[in-house]
C-alpha positions in Angstrom: 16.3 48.5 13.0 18.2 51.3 11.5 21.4 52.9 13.0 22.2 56.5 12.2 24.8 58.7 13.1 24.3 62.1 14.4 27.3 64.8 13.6 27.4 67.2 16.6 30.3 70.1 15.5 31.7 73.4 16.2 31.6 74.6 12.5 34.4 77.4 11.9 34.2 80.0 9.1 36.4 77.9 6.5 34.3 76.1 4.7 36.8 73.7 3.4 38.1 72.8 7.6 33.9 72.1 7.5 34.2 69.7 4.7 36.9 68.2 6.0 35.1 67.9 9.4 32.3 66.0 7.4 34.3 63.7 5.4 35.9 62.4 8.6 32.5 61.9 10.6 30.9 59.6 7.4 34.0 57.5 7.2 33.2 56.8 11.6 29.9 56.7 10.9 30.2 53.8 8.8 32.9 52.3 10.7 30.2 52.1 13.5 27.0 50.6 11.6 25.3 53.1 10.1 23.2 53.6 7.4 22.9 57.5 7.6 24.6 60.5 8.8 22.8 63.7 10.0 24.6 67.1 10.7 23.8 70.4 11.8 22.0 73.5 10.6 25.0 75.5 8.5 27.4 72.5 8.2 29.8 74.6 5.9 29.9 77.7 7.7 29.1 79.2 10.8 29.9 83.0 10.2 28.2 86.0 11.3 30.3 88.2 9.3 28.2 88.6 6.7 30.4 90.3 4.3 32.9 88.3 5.5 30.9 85.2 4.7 29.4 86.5 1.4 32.8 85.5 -0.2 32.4 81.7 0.4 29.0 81.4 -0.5 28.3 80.3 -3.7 25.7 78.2 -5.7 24.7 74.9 -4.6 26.4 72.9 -7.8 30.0 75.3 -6.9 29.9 73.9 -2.8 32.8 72.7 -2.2 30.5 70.9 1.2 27.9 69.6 -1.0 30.6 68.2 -2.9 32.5 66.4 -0.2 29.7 64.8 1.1 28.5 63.7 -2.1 32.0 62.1 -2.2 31.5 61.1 1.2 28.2 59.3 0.6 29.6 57.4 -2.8 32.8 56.2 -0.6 30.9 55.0 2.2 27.6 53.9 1.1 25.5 56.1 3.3 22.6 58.8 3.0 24.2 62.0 4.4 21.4 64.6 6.1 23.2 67.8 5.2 21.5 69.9 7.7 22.2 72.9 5.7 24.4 75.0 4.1 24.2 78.8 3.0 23.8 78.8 -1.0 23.1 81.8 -3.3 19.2 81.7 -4.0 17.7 84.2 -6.4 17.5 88.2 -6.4 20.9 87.9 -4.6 19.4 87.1 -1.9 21.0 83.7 -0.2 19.1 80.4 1.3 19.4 78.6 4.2 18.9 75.2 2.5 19.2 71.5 4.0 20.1 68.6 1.2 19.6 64.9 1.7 22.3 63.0 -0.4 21.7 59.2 -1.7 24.7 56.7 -1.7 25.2 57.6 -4.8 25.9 60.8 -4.6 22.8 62.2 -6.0 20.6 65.0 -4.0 17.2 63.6 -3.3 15.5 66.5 -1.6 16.0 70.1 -0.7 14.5 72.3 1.5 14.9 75.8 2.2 14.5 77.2 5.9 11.1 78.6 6.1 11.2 80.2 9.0 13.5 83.2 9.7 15.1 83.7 12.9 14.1 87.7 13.7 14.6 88.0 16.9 15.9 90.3 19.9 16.9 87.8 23.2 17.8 89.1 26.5 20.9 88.1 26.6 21.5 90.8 24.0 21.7 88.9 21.1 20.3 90.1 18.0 19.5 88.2 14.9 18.3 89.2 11.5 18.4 85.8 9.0 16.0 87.8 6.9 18.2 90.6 6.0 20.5 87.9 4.0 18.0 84.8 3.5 15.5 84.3 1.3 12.9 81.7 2.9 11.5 79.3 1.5 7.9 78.3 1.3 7.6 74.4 0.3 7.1 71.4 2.9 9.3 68.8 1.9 9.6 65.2 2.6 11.9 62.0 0.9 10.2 59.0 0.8 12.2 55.8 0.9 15.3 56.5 3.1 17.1 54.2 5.8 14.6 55.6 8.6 11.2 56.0 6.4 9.7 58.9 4.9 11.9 61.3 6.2 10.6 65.1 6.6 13.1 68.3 6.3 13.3 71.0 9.0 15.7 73.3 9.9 16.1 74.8 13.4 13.9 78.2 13.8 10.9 75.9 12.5 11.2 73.6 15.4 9.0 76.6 17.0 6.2 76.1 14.3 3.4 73.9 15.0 1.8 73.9 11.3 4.9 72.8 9.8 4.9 70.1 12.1 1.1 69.1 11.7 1.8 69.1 8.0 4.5 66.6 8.2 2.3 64.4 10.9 -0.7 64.5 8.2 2.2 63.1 5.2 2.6 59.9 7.8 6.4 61.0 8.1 8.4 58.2 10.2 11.5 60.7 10.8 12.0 64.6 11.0 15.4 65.8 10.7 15.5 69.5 13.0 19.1 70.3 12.6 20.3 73.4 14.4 22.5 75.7 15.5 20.7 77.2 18.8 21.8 79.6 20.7 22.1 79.0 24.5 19.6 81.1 26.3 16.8 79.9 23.9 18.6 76.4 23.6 18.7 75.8 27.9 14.5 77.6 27.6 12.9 75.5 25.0 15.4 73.0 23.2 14.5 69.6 25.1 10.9 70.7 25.1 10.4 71.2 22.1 12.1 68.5 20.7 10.2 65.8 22.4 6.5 68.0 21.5 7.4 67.7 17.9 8.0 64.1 18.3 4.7 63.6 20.3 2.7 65.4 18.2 4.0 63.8 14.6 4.3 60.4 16.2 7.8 60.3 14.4 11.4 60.2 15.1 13.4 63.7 15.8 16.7 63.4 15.0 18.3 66.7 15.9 22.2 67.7 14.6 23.0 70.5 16.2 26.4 72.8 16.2 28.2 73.1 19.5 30.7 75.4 22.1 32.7 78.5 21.1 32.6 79.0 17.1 35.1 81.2 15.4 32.7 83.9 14.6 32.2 84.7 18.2 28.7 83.0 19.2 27.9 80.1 21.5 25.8 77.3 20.5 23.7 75.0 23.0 24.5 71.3 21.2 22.7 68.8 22.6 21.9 67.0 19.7 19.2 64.6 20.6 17.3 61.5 19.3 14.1 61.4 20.3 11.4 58.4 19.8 8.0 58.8 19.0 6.8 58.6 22.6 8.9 61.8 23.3 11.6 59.9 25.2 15.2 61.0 24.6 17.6 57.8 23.1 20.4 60.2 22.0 21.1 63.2 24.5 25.1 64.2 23.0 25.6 66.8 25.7 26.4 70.9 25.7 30.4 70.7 25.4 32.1 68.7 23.0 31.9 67.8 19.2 31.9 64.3 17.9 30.0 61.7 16.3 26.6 59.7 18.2 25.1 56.9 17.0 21.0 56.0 17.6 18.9 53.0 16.7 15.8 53.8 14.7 13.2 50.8 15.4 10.3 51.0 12.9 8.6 48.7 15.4 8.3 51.2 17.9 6.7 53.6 15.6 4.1 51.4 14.6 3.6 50.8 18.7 3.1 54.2 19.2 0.8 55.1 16.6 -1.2 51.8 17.7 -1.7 53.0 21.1 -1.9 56.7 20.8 -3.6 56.8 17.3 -3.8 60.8 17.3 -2.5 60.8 13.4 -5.6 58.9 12.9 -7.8 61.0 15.1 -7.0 64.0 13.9 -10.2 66.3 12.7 -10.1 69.7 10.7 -10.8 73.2 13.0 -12.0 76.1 10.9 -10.5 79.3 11.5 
C-alpha cells in the first residue's frame, strides 16, 4: 500500500507565490504519510496573458518551480509529480511539459503535452495552446516509482484514447492526468472520463487539477480525483477549495482487477 498526496490549487500568475504553494503542500504531504505528491497541469503559472506570461517563462534548468520542488523532494524524501509547468522549448516556441522528481532531487521523466487544447466552447471561451506551445510527440512512462510504472499525461490528452491504449499495452500501474479544466467541459466529461481511462488501462488515475477563480480571470472545475482500476472514485476533492488530499494506492487491487477483467491481456490488433 502506497499513500500519495494530491495537490489541488488555485495557481496565480507569480510563479514564485506557486513555488511557495508547492513547497508547503510536500512538507503536509509528508507530515501525512506519503510517499508522493501529485499537482496540477501548469503548477507555476496559470496566466492567459500571454505576453504577460512570456516574461516568467524560461528554460526548464532557470525554473525557479522546478527548483523548489526539487528542494522540496530532497527535504522531504518524496517523488513530486510536477504536473507541468510552461518551459521555453525550441524555435521559441514554449512546452507544456510535466516532470516527475526523485527524492533526490533528480528529474526522472519528462513529458511534453501532446495534445493541444484548440477549441471554441459555448460558454464563449476560446482557447488556442497551439499558438504558444510546441507539442510534443513521445509517450512516456517511469518505471520504478512509489505507485508502479507510472505513465505521463497532461489534461487535453485525457480525451485521447490511443494515448491511453498505448500506456494499457506498457502494463502501466498509475497515470498521472493533471489538469486545469475548464468548467463547462469539466461538469460535461471530467468524472467520465476519468473513470474510462482507468477502466480501460486497468491502472490508477490520479488526477491534480487547478481550482476556483485564478488571477488571470478563468475558472477551473477542480475535482481532483483518485480513481482505482475498477473505475470507482477513492479521492473526489471537490469544485471549491484548494488544499492537499491524500489516497491509498493498493497494488493488490490492481492485480484483482486485471485477474478478473483480464482485457490488457485480451487485447487483439484491428487494422485500419
Amino acid at each position: 500500500m502506497t499513500r500519495i498526496a494530491v495537490l489541488q490549487m488555485t495557481a496565480g500568475i507569480q510563479p514564485g507565490a506557486n513555488a511557495a504553494t508547492l513547497y508547503e503542500a510536500a512538507v503536509q504531504g509528508a507530515r501525512g504519510g506519503a510517499e508522493m505528491l501529485f499537482t496540477p497541469e501548469m503548477t507555476g503559472m496559470l496566466d492567459r496573458d500571454r505576453s504577460r506570461a512570456a516574461n516568467e517563462i524560461v528554460a526548464e534548468e532557470d525554473n525557479p518551480v522546478l527548483a523548489s520542488a526539487q528542494a522540496a523532494a530532497i527535504e522531504t524524501g518524496l517523488w513530486i509529480g510536477l504536473g507541468s509547468l510552461a518551459v521555453q522549448g525550441v524555435g521559441g516556441r514554449w512546452a507544456n511539459r510535466s516532470l516527475l522528481v526523485a527524492p533526490d532531487g533528480s528529474i526522472a521523466a519528462r513529458y511534453d503535452k501532446i495534445h493541444m487544447f484548440d477549441v471554441d466552447l459555448a460558454s464563449g471561451e476560446s482557447w488556442r495552446e497551439s499558438n504558444a506551445f510546441e507539442p510534443g510527440s513521445e509517450v512516456v512512462t517511469a518505471d520504478d516509482t512509489p505507485v508502479g510504472r507510472l505513465g505521463l499525461t497532461v489534461c487535453y490528452d485525457l480525451r485521447f484514447p490511443a494515448l491511453f491504449e498505448a500506456l494499457g499495452q506498457r502494463r502501466c500501474d498509475a497515470i498521472a492526468i493533471p489538469a486545469a479544466f475548464t468548467v463547462p467541459t469539466g461538469e460535461a466529461h471530467w468524472h467520465l472520463l476519468q473513470r474510462a481511462r482507468a477502466v480501460e488501462a486497468s491502472a490508477w488515475v490520479i488526477a491534480a487539477a487547478q481550482v476556483g477563480e485564478h488571477e488571470d480571470g478563468r475558472r477551473t472545475y477542480g475535482h481532483s480525483l483518485v480513481v482505482d482500476p475498477w473505475g470507482e472514485v477513492v479521492l473526489d476533492m471537490g469544485g471549491e477549495d484548494a488544499g492537499v488530499g491524500f489516497a491509498d494506492i493498493d497494488p493488490a487491487r490492481t492485480a484483482d482487477v486485471r485477474a478478473q477483467l483480464p482485457s490488457l491481456a485480451n487485447r487483439r490488433s484491428i487494422a485500419n
